[in-house]
C-alpha positions as CSV (number, residue, x, y, z in Angstrom):
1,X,2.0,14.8,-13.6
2,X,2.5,11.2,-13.3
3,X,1.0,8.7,-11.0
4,X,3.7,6.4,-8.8
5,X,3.6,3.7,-6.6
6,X,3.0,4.9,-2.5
7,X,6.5,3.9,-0.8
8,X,6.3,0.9,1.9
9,X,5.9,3.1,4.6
10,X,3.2,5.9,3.2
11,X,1.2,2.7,2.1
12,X,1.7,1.5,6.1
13,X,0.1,5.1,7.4
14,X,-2.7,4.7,5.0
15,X,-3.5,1.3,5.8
16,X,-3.3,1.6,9.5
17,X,-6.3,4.1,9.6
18,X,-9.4,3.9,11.2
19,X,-12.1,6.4,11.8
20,X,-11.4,6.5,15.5
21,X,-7.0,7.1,14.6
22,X,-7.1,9.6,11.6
23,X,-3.3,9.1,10.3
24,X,-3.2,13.1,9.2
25,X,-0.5,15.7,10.3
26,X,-1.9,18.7,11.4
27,X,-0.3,22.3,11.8
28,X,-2.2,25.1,13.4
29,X,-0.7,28.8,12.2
30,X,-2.1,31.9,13.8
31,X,-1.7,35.2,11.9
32,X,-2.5,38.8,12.7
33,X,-4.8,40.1,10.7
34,X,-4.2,43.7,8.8
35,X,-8.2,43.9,9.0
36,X,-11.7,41.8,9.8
37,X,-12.0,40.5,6.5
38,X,-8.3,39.0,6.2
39,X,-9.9,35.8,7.2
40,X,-12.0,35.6,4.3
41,X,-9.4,37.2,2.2
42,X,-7.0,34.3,3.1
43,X,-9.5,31.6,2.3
44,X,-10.0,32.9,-0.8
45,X,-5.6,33.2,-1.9
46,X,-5.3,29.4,-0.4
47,X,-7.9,28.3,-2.7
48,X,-6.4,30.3,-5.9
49,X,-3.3,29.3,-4.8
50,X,-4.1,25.2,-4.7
51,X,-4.8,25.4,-8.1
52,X,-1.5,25.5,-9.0
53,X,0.4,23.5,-6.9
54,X,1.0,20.1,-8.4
55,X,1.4,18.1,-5.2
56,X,-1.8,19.3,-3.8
57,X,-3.7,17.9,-6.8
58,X,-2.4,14.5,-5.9
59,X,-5.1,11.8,-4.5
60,X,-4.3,8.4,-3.6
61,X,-6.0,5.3,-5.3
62,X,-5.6,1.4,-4.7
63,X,-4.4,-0.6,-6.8
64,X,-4.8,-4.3,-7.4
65,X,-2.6,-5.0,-10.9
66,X,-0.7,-8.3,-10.8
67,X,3.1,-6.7,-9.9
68,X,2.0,-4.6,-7.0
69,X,-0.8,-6.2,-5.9
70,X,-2.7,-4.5,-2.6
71,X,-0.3,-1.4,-3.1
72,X,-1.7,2.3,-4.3
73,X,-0.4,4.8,-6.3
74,X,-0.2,8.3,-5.6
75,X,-1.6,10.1,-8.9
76,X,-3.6,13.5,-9.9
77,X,-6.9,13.6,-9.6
78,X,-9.0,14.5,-12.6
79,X,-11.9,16.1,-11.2
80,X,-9.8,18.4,-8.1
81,X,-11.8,21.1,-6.6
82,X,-9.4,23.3,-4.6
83,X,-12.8,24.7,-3.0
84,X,-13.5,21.5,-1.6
85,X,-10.2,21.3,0.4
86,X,-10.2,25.1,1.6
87,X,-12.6,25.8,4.2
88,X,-13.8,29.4,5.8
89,X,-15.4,28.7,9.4
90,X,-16.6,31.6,11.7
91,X,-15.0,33.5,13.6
92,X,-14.1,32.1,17.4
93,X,-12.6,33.1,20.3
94,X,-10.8,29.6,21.0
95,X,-8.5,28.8,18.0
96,X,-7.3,25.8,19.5
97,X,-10.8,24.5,20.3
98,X,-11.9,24.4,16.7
99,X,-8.6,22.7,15.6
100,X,-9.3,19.5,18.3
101,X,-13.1,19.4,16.5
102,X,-11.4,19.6,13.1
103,X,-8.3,17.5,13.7
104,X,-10.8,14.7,14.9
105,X,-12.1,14.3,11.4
106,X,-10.3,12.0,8.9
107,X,-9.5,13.1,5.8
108,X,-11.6,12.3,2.8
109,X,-9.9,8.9,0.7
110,X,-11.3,9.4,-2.5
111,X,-9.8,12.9,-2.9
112,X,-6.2,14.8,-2.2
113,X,-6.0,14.0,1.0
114,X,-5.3,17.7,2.8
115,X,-7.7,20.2,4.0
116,X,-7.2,24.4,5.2
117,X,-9.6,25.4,7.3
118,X,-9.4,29.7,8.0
119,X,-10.5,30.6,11.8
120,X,-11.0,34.3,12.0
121,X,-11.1,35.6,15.1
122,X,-13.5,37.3,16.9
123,X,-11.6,39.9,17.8
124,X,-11.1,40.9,14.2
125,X,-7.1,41.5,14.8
126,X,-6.0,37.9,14.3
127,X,-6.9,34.7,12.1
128,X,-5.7,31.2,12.2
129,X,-5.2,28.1,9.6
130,X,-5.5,24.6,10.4
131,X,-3.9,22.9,7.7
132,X,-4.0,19.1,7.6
133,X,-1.9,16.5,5.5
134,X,-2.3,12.9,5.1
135,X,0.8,11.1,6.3
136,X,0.6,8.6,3.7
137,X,0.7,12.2,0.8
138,X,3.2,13.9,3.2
139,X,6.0,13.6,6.4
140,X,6.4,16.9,8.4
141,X,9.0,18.5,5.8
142,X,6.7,18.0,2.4
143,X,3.7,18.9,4.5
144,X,6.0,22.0,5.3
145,X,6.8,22.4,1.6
146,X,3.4,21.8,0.3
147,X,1.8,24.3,3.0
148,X,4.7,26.9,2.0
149,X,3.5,26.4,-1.5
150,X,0.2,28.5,-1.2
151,X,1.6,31.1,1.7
152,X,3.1,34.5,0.5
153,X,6.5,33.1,-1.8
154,X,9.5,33.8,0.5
155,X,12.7,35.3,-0.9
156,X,14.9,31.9,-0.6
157,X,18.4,31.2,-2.4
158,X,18.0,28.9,-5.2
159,X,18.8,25.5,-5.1
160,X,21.5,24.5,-7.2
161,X,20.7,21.4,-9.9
162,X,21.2,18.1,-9.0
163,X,22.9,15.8,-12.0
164,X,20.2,13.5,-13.2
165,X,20.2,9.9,-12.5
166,X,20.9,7.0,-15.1
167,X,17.9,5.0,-15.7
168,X,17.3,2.3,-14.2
169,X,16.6,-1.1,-15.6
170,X,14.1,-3.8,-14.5
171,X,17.3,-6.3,-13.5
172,X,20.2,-5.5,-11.1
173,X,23.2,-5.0,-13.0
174,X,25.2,-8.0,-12.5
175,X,28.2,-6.5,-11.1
176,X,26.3,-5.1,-8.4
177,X,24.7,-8.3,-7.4
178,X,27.9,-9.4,-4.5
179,X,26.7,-5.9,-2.8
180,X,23.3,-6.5,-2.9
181,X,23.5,-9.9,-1.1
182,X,25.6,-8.2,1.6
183,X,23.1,-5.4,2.0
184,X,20.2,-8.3,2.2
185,X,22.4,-10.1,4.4
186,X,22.8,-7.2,6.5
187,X,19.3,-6.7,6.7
188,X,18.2,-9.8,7.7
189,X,20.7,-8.7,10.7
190,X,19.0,-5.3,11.4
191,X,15.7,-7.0,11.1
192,X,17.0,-9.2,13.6
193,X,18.4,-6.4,16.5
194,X,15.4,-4.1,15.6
195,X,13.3,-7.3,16.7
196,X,15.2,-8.0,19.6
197,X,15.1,-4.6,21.0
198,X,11.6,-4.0,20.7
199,X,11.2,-7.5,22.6
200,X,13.7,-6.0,25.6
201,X,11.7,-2.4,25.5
202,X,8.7,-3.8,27.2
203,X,11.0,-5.5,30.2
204,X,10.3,-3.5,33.1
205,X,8.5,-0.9,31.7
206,X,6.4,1.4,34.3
207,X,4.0,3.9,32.4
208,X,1.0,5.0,33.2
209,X,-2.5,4.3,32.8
210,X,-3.6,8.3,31.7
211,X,-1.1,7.9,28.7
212,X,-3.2,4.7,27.5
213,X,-6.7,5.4,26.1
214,X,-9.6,3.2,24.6
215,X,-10.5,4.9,21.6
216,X,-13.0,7.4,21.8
217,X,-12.2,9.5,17.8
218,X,-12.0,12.9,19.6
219,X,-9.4,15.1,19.7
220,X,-8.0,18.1,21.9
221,X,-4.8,20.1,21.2
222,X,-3.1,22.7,23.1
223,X,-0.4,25.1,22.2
224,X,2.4,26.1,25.0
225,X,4.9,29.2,23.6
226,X,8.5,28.9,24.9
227,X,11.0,31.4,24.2
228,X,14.4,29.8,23.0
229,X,16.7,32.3,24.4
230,X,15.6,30.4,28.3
231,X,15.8,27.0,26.4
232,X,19.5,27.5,25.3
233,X,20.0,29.1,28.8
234,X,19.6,25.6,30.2
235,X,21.5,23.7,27.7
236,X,24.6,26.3,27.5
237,X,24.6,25.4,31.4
238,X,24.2,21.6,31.1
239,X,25.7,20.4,27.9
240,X,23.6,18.8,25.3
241,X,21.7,20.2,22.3
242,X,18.2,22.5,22.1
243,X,16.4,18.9,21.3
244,X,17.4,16.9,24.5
245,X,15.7,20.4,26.6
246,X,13.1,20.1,24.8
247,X,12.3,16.3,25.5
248,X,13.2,16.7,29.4
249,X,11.2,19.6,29.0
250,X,8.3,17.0,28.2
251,X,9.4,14.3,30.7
252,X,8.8,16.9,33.6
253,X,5.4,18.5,32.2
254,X,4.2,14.9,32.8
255,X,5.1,14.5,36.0
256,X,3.3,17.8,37.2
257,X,0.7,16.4,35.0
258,X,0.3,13.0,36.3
259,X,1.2,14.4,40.0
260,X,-1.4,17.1,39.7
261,X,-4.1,14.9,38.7
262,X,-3.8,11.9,41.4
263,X,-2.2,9.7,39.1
264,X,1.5,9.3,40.7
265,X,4.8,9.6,39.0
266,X,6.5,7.8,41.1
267,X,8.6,5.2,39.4
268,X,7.1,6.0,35.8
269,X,8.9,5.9,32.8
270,X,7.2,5.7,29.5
271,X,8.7,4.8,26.2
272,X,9.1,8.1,24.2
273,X,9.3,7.1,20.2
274,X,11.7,10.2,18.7
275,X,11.0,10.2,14.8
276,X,14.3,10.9,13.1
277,X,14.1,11.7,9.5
278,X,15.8,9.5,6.7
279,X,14.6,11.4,3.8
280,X,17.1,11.0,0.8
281,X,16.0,13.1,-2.6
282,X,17.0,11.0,-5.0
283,X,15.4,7.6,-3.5
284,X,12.9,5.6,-5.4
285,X,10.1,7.6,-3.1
286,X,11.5,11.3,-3.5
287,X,8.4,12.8,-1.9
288,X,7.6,9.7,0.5
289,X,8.1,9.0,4.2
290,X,11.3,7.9,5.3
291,X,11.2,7.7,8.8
292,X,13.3,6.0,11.5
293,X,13.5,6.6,15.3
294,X,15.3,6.4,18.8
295,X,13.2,5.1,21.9
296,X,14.1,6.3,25.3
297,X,12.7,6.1,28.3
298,X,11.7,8.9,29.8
299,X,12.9,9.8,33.6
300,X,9.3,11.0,34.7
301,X,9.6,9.5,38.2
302,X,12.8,10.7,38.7
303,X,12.4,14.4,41.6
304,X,15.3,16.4,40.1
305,X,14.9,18.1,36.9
306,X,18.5,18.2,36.2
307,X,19.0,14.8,36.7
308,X,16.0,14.5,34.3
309,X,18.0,16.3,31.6
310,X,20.9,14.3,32.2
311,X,18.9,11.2,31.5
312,X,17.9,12.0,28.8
313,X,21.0,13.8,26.8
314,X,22.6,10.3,28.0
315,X,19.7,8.3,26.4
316,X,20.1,10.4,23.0
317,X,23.9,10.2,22.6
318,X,23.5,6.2,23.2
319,X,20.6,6.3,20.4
320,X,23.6,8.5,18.3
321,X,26.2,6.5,18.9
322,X,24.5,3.1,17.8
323,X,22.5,5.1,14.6
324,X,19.1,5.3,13.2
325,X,18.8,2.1,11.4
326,X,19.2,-0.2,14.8
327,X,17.4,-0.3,17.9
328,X,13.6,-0.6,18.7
329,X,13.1,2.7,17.7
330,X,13.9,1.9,14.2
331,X,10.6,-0.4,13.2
332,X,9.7,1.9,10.6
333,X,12.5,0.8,8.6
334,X,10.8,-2.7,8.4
335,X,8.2,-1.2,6.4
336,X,10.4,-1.6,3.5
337,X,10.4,-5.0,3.4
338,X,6.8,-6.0,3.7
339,X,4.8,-6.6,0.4
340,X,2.1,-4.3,-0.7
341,X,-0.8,-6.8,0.1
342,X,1.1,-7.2,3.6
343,X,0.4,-4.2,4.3
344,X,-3.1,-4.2,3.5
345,X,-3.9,-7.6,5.6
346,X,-1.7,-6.3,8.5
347,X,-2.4,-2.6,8.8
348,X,-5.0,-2.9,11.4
349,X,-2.8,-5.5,13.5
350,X,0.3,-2.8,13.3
351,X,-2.2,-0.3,14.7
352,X,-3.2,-2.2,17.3
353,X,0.2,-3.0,18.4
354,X,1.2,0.6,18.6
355,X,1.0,0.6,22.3
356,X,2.7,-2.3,22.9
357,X,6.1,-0.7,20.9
358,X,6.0,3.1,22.2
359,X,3.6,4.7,24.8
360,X,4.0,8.9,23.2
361,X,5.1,10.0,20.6
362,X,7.8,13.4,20.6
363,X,8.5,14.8,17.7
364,X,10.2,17.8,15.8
365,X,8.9,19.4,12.7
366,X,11.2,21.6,11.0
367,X,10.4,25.2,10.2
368,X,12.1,28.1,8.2
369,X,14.1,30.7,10.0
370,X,12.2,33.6,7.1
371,X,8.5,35.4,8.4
372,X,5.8,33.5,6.7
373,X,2.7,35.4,5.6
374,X,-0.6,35.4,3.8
375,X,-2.0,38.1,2.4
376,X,0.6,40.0,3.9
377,X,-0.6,39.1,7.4
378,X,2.4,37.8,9.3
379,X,2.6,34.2,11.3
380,X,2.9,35.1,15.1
381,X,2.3,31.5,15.9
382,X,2.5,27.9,14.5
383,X,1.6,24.5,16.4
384,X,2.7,21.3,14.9
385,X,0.1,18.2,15.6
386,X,1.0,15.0,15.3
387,X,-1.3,12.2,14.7
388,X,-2.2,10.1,17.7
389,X,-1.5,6.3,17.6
390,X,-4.2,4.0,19.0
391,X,-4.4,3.4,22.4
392,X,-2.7,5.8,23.5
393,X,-4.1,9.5,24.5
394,X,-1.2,12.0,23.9
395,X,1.3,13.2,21.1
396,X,3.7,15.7,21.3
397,X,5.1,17.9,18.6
398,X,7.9,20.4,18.4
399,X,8.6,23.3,16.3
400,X,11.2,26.5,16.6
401,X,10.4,29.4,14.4
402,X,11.8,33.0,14.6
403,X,13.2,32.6,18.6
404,X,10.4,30.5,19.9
405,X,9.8,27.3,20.6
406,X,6.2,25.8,20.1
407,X,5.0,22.7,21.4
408,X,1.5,21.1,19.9
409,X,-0.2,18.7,22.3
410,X,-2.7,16.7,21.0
411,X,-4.9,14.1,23.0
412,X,-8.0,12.1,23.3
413,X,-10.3,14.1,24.1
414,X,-12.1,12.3,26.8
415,X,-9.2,10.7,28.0
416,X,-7.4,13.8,28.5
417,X,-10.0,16.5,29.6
418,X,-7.3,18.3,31.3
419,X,-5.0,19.0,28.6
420,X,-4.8,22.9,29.3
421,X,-3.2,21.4,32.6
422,X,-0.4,19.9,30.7
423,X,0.2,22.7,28.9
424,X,0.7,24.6,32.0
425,X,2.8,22.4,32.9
426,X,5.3,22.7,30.1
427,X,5.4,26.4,30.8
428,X,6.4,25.5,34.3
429,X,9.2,23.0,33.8
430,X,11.1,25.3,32.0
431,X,11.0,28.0,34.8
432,X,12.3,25.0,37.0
433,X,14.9,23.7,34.7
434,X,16.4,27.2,34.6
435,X,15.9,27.9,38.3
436,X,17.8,25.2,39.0
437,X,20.6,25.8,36.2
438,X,20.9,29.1,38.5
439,X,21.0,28.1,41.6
């Protein structure tokens, strides 16, 4: 294994961090268990298993040499433990409890960044695993791969070889220099409309006050089941794809939410930051983020849930139509032209401004259609946690696997006491959205 430079925008998540805004993925998988001990018996195959994986022995280090100045390299560690990263707790009756506790704690720096922490049940017929990822070591589909690494192997087809790149030089080829001034130029003019619409997302912008939060470095999550069969009831009915359900599905849970508590939804419409992956295997970065985004605005003060879902199918087809590499939702995409060392200086500015450029955060995390196991003990469940930006109190993440639909909530723990409220209400909305697909 070889050590390589962090890519402009893993270097961003790890210098935006801060003890209060942990910048770690999180993925919570419940299992039923084939006996008590298969709790202790999974700790114990994670732990074996980590050994071997060569992206889990991977810690990240600064560095501070003249041509990347401020940057940090991704590299082995010499000393790796897996033991230290694979953690048995005892048993509990609240899985999800223990995950907001855990999920509050940032990750070690000065080790491989990613933790497993085994949560046997008390009732001796289920376990769960928290497993947590660095976003700066992984995005949702290496954390995916990297978690996959030390579950039971899964029969998949094999992947056929890619040809192998010519090496490259330190000095653009000269014929390809006309191309690269066009794709500067061009940039210049993304940079330049990305600007712009980030500048026109904050004009007449009504959110709400329980989505913004002072930080507090607490954490709750939540996990809401949905079965896919109802969600592609409503879209057969309406038009639109599974995703654009599943975001209205989100916009009306917050009403309820914000209704329910005394709040008001009346005229609300918060900015909803939809990560869309740009992930290209043969980049400069094979295993580091690429990540753009659409921002919509999301119809929570609006009574009607189909008109809800209309607004917001109508807001992801314009986001389609105009791309991933434009539009205020796209900022990520500047990280690649920001030196190292300006990442360093400005990381904690970025953070700060966070809430200023979306106000939650919805995103989907792709899972494979095949059972996963450990041990042999079958995932019945699995909640995907995003990490939460500063100043603000909720993220939402998405995940289908094997005909359900799982939504992880996460939030600020003392701003958002009454997440368990939100989660009812997700459960709600979609009775409503099909009710009314019926009627």
């Amino acid at each position: 294994m070889t050590s390589d430079l962090l890519a402009p925008l893993d270097l961003a998540f790890w210098n935006i961090e801060s003890a209060e805004h942990p910048m770690h993925l999180g993925a919570l998988g419940v299992f039923t268990a084939h006996s008590p001990t298969a709790g202790a018996h999974a700790a114990d195959l994670l732990a074996a298993r980590a050994a071997a994986v060569p992206g889990l022995r991977m810690r990240i280090r600064d560095v501070w040499q003249p041509l990347s100045f401020g940057g940090a390299t991704r590299e082995p560690a010499p000393d790796f433990d897996p033991l230290e990263h694979v953690r048995l707790h005892a048993p509990t009756a609240d899985f999800h409890a223990d995950a907001g506790r855990l999920m509050q704690r940032p990750l070690e720096r000065g080790r491989p960044p990613w933790e497993a922490h085994v949560l046997p049940g008390e009732d001796g017929v289920s376990f769960a695993v928290l497993f947590k990822f660095h976003h700066a070591l992984a995005d949702g589909l290496r954390a995916l791969t990297l978690a996959a690494a030390i579950l039971d192997p899964m029969d998949l087809p094999a992947r056929k070889p890619r040809p192998e790149e010519p090496s490259r030089g330190f000095l653009p080829d000269v014929r390809k220099l006309p191309g690269l001034v066009r794709g500067a130029v061009s940039d210049v003019g993304r940079a330049l409309d990305i600007g712009t619409s980030v500048a026109l997302s904050t004009v007449g912008v009504r959110s709400s006050s329980a989505l913004t939060a002072e930080p507090s470095g607490t954490r709750r999550t939540a996990g809401v089941v949905v079965d896919l069969d109802d969600v592609h009831r409503v879209r057969k009915s309406r038009g639109g794809t599974v995703n654009d359900v599943l975001i209205a599905v989100v916009a009306g849970a917050l009403r309820r939410w914000l209704d329910d508590r005394g709040d008001g939804s009346e005229g609300v419409a918060p900015r909803a930051l939809i990560p869309v992956s740009k992930r290209r295997p043969r980049s400069a970065h094979p295993q580091g983020n690429r990540l753009s985004g659409y921002l919509i605005r999301l119809p929570v003060g609006d009574p009607d849930p189909l008109a809800r879902l209309d607004t917001v199918r109508a807001a992801m087809d314009r986001n389609k139509d105009a791309g991933p590499n434009r539009g205020a939702g796209a900022v990520a995409l500047l990280a690649d032209h920001v030196p190292a060392l300006g990442h360093r200086l400005g990381g904690p500015l970025v953070s700060q401004a966070a809430r200023l450029w979306f106000d939650i955060l919805v995103t989907s995390v792709p899972l494979p259609g095949l059972g996963l196991k450990l041990g042999g003990n079958p995932v019945t469940e699995v909640f995907p946690f995003a990490p939460l930006a500063r100043g603000q109190s909720l993220a939402v993440a998405v995940s289908t696997y094997r005909g359900h639909v799982h939504y992880g909530l996460v939030a600020d723990a003392e701003a958002v006491p009454d997440l368990d409220v939100l989660a009812q209400a997700v459960t709600e909305e979609v009775e409503t959205l099909i009710t009314a697909c019926e009627a």
